[in-house]
C-alpha positions in Angstrom: -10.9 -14.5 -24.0 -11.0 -13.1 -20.3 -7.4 -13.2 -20.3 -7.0 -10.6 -23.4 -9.1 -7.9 -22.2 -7.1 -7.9 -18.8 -4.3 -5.4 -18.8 -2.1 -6.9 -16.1 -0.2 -10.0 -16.7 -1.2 -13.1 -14.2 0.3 -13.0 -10.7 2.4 -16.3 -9.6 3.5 -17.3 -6.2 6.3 -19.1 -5.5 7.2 -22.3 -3.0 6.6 -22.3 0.1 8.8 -20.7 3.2 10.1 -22.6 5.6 9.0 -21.7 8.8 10.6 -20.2 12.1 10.3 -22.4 15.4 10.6 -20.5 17.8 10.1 -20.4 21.5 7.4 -17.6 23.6 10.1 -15.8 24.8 12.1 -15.6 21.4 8.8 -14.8 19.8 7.9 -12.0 22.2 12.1 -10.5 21.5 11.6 -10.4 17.8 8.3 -8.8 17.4 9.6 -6.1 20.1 12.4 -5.7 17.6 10.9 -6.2 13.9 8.1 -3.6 15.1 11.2 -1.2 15.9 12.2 -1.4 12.5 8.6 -0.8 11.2 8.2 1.7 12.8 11.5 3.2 11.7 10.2 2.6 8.3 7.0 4.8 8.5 8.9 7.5 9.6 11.6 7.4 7.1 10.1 7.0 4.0 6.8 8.3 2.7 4.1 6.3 1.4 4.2 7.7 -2.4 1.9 6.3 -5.1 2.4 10.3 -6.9 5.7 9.3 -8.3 4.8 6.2 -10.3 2.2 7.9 -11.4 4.9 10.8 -12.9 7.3 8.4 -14.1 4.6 6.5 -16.2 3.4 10.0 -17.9 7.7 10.9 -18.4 7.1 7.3 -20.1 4.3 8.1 -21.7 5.5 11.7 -23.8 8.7 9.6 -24.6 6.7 6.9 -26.2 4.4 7.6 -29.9 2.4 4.4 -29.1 -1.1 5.1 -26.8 -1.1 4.3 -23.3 -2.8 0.7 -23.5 0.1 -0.6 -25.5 3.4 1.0 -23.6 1.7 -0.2 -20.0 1.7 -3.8 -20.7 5.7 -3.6 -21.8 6.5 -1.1 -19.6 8.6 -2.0 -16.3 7.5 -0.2 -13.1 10.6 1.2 -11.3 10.8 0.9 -7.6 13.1 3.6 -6.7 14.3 4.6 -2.8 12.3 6.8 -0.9 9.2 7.2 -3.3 7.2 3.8 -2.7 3.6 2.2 -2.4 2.8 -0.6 -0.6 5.3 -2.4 -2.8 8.8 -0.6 -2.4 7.5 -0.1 2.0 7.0 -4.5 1.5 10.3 -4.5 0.1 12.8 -1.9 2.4 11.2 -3.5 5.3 12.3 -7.2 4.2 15.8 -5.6 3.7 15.8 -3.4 6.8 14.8 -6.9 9.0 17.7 -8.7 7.4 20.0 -7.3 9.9 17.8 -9.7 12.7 18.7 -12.7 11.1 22.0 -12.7 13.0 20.1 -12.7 16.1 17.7 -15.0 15.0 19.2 -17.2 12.0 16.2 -18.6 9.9 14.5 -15.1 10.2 15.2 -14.1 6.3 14.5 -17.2 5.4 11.2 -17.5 6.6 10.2 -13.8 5.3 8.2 -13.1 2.3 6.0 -10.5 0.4 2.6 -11.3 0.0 -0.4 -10.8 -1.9 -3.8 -8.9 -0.3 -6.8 -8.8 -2.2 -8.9 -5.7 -0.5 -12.7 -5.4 0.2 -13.8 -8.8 -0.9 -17.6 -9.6 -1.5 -18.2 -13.2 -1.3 -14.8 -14.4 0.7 -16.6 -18.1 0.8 -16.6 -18.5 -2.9 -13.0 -16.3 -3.1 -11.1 -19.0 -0.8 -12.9 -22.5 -2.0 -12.6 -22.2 -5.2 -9.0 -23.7 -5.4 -6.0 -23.7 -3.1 -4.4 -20.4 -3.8 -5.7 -17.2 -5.8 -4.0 -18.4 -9.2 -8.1 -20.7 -8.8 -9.6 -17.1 -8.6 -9.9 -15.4 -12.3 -10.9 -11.7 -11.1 -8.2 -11.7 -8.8 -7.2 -7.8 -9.0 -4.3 -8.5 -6.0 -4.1 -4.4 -5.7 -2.2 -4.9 -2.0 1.2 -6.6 -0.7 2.5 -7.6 3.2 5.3 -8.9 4.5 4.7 -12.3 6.2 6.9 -14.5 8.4 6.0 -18.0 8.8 6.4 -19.5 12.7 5.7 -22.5 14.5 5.6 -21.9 17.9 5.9 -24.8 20.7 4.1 -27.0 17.5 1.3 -24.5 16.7 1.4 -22.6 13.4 1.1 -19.0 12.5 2.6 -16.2 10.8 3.8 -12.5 11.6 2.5 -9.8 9.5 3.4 -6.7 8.5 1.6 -3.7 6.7 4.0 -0.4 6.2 1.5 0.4 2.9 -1.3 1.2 5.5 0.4 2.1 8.1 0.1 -0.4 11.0 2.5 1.0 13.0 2.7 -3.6 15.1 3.9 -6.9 14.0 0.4 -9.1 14.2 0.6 -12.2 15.0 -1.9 -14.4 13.4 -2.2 -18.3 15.0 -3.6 -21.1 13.4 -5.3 -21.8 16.4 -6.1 -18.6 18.0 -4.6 -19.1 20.9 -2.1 -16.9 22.8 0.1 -14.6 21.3 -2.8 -14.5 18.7 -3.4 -10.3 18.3 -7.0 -10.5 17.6 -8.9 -7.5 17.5 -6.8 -4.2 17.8 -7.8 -0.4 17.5 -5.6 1.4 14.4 -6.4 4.8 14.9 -8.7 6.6 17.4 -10.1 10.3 15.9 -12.9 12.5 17.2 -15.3 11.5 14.5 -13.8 7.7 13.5 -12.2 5.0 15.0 -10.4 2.1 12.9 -10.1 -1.3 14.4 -8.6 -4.6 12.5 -8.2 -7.9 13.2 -6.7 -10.8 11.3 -7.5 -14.3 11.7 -6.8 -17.7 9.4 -9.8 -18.5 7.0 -11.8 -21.5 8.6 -12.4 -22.4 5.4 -9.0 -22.3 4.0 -6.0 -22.1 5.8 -3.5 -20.8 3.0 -5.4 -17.6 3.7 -5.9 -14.8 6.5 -8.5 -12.7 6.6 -8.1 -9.5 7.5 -11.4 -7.1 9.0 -11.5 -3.6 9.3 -14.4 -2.0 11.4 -15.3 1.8 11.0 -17.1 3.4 13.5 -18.7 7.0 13.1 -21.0 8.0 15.9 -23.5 5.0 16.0 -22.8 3.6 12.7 -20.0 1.4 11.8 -19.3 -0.1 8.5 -17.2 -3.6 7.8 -15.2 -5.4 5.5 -12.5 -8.1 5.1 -9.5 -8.4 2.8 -8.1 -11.9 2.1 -4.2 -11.6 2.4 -2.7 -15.3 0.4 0.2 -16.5 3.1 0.9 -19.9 2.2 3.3 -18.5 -0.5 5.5 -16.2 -1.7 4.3 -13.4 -4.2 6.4 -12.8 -7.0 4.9 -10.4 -8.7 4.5 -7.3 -6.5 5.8 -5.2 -9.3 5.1 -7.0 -12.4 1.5 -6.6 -11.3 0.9 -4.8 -7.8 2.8 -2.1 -8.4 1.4 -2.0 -12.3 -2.3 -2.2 -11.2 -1.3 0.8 -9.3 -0.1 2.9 -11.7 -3.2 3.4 -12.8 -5.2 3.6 -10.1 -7.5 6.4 -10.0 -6.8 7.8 -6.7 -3.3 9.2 -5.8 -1.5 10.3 -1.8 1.8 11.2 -0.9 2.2 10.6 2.6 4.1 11.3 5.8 3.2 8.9 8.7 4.8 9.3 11.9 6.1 5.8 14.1 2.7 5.0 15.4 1.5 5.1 12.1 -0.6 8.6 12.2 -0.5 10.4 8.8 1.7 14.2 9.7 1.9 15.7 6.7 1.2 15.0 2.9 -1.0 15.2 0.0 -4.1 13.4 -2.7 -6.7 13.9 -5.0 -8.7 11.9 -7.0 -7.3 11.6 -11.2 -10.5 12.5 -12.6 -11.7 13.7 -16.2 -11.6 17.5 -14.7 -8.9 18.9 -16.7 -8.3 22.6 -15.6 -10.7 21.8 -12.0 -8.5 19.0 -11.3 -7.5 19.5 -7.0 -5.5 18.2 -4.6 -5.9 18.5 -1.1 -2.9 19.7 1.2 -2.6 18.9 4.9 0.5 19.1 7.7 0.0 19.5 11.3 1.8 22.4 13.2 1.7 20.8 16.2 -0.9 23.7 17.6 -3.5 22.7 14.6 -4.2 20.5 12.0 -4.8 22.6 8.7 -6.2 21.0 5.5 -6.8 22.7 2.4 -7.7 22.1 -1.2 -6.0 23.8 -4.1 -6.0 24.0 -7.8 -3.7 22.5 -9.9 -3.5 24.9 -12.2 -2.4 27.4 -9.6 0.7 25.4 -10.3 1.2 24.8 -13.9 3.6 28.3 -14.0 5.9 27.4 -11.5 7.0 31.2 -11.3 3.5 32.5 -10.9 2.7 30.2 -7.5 0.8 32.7 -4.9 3.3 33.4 -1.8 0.7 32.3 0.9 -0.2 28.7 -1.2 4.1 28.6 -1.5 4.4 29.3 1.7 1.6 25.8 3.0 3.6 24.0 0.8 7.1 25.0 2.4 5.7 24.1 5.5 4.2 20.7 4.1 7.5 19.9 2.3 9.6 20.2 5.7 7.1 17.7 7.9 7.6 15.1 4.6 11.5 15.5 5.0 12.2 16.5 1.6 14.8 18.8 0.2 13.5 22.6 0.2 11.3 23.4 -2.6 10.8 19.1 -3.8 7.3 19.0 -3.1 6.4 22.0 -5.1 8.5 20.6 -7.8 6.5 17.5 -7.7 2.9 19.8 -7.6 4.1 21.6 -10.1 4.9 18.2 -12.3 1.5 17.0 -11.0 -0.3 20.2 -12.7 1.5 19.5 -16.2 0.4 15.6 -16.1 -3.3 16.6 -15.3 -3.5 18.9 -17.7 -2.8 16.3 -20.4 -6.3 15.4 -21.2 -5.6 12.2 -23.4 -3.3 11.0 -20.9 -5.8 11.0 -18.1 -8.4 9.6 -20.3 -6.5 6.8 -21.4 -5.3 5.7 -17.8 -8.9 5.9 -16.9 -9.8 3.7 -19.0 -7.4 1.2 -18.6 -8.5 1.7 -15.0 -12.5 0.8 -15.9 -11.1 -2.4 -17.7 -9.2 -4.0 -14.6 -12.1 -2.7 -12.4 -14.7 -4.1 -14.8 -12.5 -7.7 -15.1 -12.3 -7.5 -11.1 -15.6 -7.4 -10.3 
């Protein structure tokens, strides 16, 4: 039975949101002032998928029973200031509370909702029922915040993306037409630029579909996420947030309001026990420095070398933390790596959703 080998619990979705009529002009006045509050967001409050991954280890040593069995009991806490794409979907529903005053229906018409990322066959994903409960592999590793509008009789939603930090409100319509975003560029670098666009699925309305485009030098590589708007999603943290904890990539993250990452760390949670590394990186304003450090640098906490203290200070300030709370995390990091059994059993549980999800 499919449904016994998967370790996260099936996602539900709840009815649907009324939607907000609204005029150009009033449309135009709140995306000017929900992307203020977006942006505010991305600069307050990191994007942190480190501290889950801590707290489910604390868990863990607490516990006698192996990892497989606590994770499907255990209850992911989404705490302030230390969030994933879940916690960011959340603050920025109650941070855009306050704009229901100015525009009563607003709340009502918000919602979290569910994004499933780099999807192969999106035909078969969106006809093979009405909503993703139809789709068996759904993994559903990503959350938005959506807003449903109706706009002089034309339908569409507003969406929002603090986990990857899209520093606009897009604004997705039914029919395309005007103030339909269409195709915008995320992020310009030397060597890459980032473009997205989200549009309704032709073949299924309840979802968008959301396209990234890479481009390094001539080549350019493509894919497209399905994002499930017709309904709320209830389960960010009973499974969202879960199939993250064991995800086998981890980043603590800084963003600044236009969404460009200042300061922060990640590393992949691979079987390398003492080789495990992290790479560090903070801007100065005069350069950008990035560099990769061992863990086990860190597992004395007394015995750190002053220069790699000293990167960290100066990474820990950019992330707006309290001195010394980043090295206290790197140095929790270094003790949770170093359990080997730990990491081999959130691997695996890891290879079973990825196996279920193909």
């Amino acid at each position: 039975d499919a449904d016994s080998l998967n370790p996260l619990p099936g996602p539900r979705w709840g009815p649907p949101r009324p939607p907000l009529h609204l005029t150009p002009a009033e449309h135009e006045d709140l995306v000017t002032r929900a992307e203020g509050v977006l942006r505010r967001l991305l600069l307050t409050d990191n994007y942190d998928s480190v501290s889950n991954f801590i707290s489910l280890y604390d868990a863990f040593e607490k516990s006698a029973e192996p990892l497989q069995q606590l994770f499907g009991k255990y209850n992911p806490p989404i705490r302030p200031r230390q969030h994933t794409c879940v916690g960011l979907g959340f603050e920025l529903l109650r941070r855009w509370r306050s704009l229901d005053k100015r525009r009563p229906g607003f709340a009502a018409a918000c919602a979290l909702v569910s994004c499933e990322e780099a999807v192969e066959d999106v035909r078969e994903y969106v006809t093979c029922g009405e909503g993703p409960e139809a789709v068996m592999v759904a993994e559903k590793e990503h959350v938005m915040v959506c807003v449903q509008i109706v706009m002089d009789g034309r339908a569409g939603v507003l969406l929002a993306d603090p986990g990857y930090h899209v520093p606009r409100v897009v604004t997705v319509m039914a029919d395309r037409g005007y103030p339909h975003t269409g195709w915008f560029t995320l992020s310009e670098e030397p060597l890459c630029r980032k473009e997205y666009s989200y549009g309704f699925s032709p073949l299924n309305s309840g979802y968008v579909e959301w396209r990234e485009r890479e481009t390094r030098g001539p080549k350019f590589k493509c894919q497209t996420s399905l994002v499930y708007v017709a309904r709320p999603y209830l389960d960010g943290v009973n499974v969202t947030e879960r199939r993250n904890l064991v995800y086998n990539f981890r980043s603590l993250l800084a963003r600044d309001q236009k969404g460009h990452l200042i300061a922060g760390l990640y590393f992949p949670v691979g079987g390398r026990g003492k080789d495990a590394q992290f790479t560090l990186f903070f801007d100065t304003g005069a350069e950008k420095h990035k560099t990769k450090y061992k863990f086990n640098s860190f597992i004395n906490p007394d015995a750190i070398p002053e220069t790699i203290s000293e990167e960290v200070e100066i990474c820990n300030a950019q992330m707006n933390y309290k001195k010394g709370e980043l090295r206290n995390i790197i140095c929790r990091l270094a003790e949770v790596l170093a359990n080997q059994s730990f990491i081999e059993q959130l691997l695996e549980i890891n290879d079973d959703i990825c196996r279920m999800c193909l």
